[in-house]
C-alpha positions as CSV (number, residue, x, y, z in Angstrom):
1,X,-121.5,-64.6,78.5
2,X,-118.9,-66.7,76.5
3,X,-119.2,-64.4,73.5
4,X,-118.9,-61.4,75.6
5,X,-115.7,-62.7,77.0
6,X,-114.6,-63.5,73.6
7,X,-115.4,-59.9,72.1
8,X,-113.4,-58.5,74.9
9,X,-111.1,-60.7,74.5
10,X,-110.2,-59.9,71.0
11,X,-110.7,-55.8,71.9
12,X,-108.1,-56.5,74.2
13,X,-105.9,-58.1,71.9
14,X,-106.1,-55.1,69.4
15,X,-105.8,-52.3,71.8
16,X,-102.4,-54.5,72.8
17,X,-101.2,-54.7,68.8
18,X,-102.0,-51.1,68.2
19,X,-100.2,-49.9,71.4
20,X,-96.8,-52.4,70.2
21,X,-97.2,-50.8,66.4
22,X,-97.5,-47.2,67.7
23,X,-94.3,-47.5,70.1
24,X,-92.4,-49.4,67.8
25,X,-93.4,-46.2,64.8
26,X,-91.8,-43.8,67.9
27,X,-88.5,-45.5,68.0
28,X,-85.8,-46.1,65.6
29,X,-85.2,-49.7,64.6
30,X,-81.9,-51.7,65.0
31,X,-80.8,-51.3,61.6
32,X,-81.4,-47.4,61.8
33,X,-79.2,-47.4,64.8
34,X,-76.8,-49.3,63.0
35,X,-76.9,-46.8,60.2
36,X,-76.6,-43.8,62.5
37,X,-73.6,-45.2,64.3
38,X,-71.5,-46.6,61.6
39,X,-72.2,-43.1,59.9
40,X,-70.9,-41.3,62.9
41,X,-67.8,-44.1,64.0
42,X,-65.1,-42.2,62.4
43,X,-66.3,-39.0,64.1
44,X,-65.1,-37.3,66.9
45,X,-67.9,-35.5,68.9
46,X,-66.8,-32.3,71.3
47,X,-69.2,-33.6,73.9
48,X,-72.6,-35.6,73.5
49,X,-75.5,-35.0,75.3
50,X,-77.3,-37.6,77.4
51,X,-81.3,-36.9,78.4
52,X,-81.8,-37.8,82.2
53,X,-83.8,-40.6,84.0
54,X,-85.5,-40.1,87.7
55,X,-83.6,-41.5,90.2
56,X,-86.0,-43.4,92.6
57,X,-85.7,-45.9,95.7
58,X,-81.9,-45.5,96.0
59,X,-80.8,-47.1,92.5
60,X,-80.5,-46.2,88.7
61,X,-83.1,-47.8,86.8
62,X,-81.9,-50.2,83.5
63,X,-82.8,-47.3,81.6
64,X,-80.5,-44.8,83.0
65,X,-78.1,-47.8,83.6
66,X,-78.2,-48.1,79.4
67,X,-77.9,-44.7,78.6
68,X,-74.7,-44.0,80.7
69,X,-73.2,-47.3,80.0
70,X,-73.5,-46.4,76.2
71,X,-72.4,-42.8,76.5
72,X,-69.4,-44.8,78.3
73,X,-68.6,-47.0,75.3
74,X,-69.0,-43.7,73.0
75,X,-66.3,-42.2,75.4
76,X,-64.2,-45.0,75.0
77,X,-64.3,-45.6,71.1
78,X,-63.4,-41.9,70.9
79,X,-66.6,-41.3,69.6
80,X,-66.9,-38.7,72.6
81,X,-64.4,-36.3,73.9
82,X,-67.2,-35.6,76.7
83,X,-70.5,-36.3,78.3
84,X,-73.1,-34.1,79.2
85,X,-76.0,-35.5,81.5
86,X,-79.3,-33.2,81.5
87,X,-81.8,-33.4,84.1
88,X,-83.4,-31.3,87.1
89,X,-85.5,-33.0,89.9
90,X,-88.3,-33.5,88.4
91,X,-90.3,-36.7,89.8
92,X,-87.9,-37.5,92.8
93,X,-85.9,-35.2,94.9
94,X,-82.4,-35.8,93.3
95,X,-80.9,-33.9,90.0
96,X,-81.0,-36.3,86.9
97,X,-77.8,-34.7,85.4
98,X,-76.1,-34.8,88.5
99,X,-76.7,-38.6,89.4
100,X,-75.9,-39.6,86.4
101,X,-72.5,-37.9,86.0
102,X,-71.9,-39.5,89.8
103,X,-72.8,-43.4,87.7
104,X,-70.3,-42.3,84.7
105,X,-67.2,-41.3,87.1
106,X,-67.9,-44.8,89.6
107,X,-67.8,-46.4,85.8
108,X,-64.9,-45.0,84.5
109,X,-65.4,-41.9,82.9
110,X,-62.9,-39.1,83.9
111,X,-64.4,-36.5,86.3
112,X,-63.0,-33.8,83.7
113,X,-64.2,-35.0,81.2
114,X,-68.2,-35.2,82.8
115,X,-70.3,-32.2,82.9
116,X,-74.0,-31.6,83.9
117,X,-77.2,-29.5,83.1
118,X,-79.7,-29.4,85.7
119,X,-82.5,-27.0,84.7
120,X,-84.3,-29.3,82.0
121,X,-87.5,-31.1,83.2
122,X,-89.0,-32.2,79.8
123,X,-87.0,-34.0,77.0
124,X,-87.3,-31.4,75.0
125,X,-85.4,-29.4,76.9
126,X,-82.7,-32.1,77.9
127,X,-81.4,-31.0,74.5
128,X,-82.1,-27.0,74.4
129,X,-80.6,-26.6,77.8
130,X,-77.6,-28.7,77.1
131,X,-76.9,-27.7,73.7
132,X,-77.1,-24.4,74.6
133,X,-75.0,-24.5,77.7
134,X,-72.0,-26.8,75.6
135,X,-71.9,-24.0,73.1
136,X,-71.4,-21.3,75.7
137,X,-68.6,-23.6,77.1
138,X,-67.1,-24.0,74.2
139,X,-68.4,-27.6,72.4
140,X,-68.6,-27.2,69.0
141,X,-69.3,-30.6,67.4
142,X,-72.2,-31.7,69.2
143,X,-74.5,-35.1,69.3
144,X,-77.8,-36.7,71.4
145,X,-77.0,-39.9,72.9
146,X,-80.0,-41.7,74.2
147,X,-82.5,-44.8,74.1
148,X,-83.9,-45.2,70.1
149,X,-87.2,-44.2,71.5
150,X,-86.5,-40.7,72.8
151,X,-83.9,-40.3,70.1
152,X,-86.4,-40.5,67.4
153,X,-89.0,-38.4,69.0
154,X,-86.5,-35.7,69.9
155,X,-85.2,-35.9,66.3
156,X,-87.7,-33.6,64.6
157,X,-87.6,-30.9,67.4
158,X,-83.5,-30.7,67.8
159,X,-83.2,-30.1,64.1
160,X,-86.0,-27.1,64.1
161,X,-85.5,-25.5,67.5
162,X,-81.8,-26.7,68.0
163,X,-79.8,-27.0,65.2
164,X,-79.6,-29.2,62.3
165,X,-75.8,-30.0,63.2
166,X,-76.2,-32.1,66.3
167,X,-76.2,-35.7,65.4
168,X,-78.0,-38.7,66.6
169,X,-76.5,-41.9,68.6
170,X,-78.9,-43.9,69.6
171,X,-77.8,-46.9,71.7
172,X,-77.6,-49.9,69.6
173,X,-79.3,-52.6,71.6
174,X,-77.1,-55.8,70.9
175,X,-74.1,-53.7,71.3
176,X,-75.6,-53.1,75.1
177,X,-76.1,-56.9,75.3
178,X,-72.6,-57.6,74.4
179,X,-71.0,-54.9,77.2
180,X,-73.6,-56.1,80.2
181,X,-71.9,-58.9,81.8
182,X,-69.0,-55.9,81.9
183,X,-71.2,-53.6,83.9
184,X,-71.7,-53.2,87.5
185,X,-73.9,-51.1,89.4
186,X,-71.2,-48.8,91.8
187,X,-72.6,-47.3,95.2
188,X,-72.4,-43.4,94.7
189,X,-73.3,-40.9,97.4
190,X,-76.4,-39.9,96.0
191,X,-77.1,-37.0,98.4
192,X,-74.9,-35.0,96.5
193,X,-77.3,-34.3,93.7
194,X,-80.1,-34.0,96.5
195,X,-82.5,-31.0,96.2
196,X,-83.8,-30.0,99.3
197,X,-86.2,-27.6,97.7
198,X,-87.7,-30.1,95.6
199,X,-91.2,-30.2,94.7
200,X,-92.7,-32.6,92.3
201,X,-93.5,-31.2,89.0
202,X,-97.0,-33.1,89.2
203,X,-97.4,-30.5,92.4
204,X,-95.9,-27.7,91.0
205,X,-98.0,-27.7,87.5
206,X,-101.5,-29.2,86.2
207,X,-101.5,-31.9,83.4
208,X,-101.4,-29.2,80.6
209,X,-98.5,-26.7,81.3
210,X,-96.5,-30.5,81.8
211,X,-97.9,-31.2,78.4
212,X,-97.1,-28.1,77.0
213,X,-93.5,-28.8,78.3
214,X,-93.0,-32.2,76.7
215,X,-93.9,-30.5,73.6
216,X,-91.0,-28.0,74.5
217,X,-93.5,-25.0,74.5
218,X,-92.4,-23.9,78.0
219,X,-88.5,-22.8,77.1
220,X,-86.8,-20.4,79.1
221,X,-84.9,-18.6,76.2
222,X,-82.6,-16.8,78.3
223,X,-81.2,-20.1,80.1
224,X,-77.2,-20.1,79.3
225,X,-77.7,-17.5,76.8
226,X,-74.2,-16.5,75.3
């Protein structure tokens, strides 16, 4: 029995390290994200797109909390003349986009200078929706502002299907650590990005047309055509 234990034991403990090696291979380290930023610092971006988070049980999550905070600092430095935030009601009954450009005007951000795209459901399409809809609006100079993890895996399909112009900031991490005892977490009336149609996605479509979306195989070319 004790070398059963023991065998699962060390199974265990190697499903664990391979799980921690293959995340970390998905996401850009700190000194990449260093890299990308200082490359970018003396830049001015027309807007910069930010990949939404589902709002659940009343409250942003730290990860939507990070990813407006930072497109916040990026605002601020003058990194970013705007902020687009992409998400539809995907997982809970509240647009992504919207929510989140409620969070960046309680922080600070000007209302004029927030915009949203609510069609996306899929990461994938967080940037084709939203690049797509800044360039009919007018942006030009355009860049993805997220997490290192979803930056890196959305960096191979926004320079195919996209376009190899649109640059990546990915949050730097200790730079986040640095701004959090600045941050706050403002009351918003969240019932203003409610969807009252909403269905779940996980109702709406089986495992492999949600699959085929994450993969950004389930496009609607036509959305904010020119």
């Amino acid at each position: 029995m004790n070398m059963v234990s023991k065998a699962l034991k060390l199974i265990l403990t190697i499903v664990v390290f391979m799980g921690a090696a293959y995340v970390q291979s998905c996401s850009f380290s700190e000194k990449t994200t260093k890299r990308l930023f200082k490359e970018s610092a003396g830049e001015t971006f027309d807007l910069i797109i930010v990949p939404g988070v589902p709002f659940e049980n009343g409250q942003w999550s730290r990860t939507m909390k990070a990813r407006v905070y930072w497109s916040k600092f990026l605002y601020e430095k003058g990194i970013a003349r705007n902020v687009m935030y992409s998400g539809s009601s995907v997982y809970s009954p509240y647009f992504e986009g919207q929510i989140m450009a409620l969070y960046a005007e309680a922080i600070g951000i000007p209302r004029k200078h927030v915009f949203s795209e609510i069609k996306a459901e899929h990461s994938t399409e967080n940037i084709y929706y939203s690049y797509r809809k800044a360039k009919r609006l007018g942006f030009k100079k355009i860049a993805l502002a997220s997490d290192p993890f979803q930056t890196k895996l959305l960096r191979r399909f926004t320079r195919k299907r996209v376009s190899p112009d649109v640059r990546l900031l990915p949050f730097i991490i200790d730079t986040l650590k640095m701004l959090e005892p600045e941050m706050s977490d403002p009351v918003i009336d969240h019932q203003l990005a409610f969807n009252k149609e909403f269905i779940s996605i996980k109702k709406r479509e089986n495992f492999w047309k949600r699959w085929r979306g994450t993969r950004g195989l389930n496009l609607d070319t036509s959305a904010y055509a020119p």
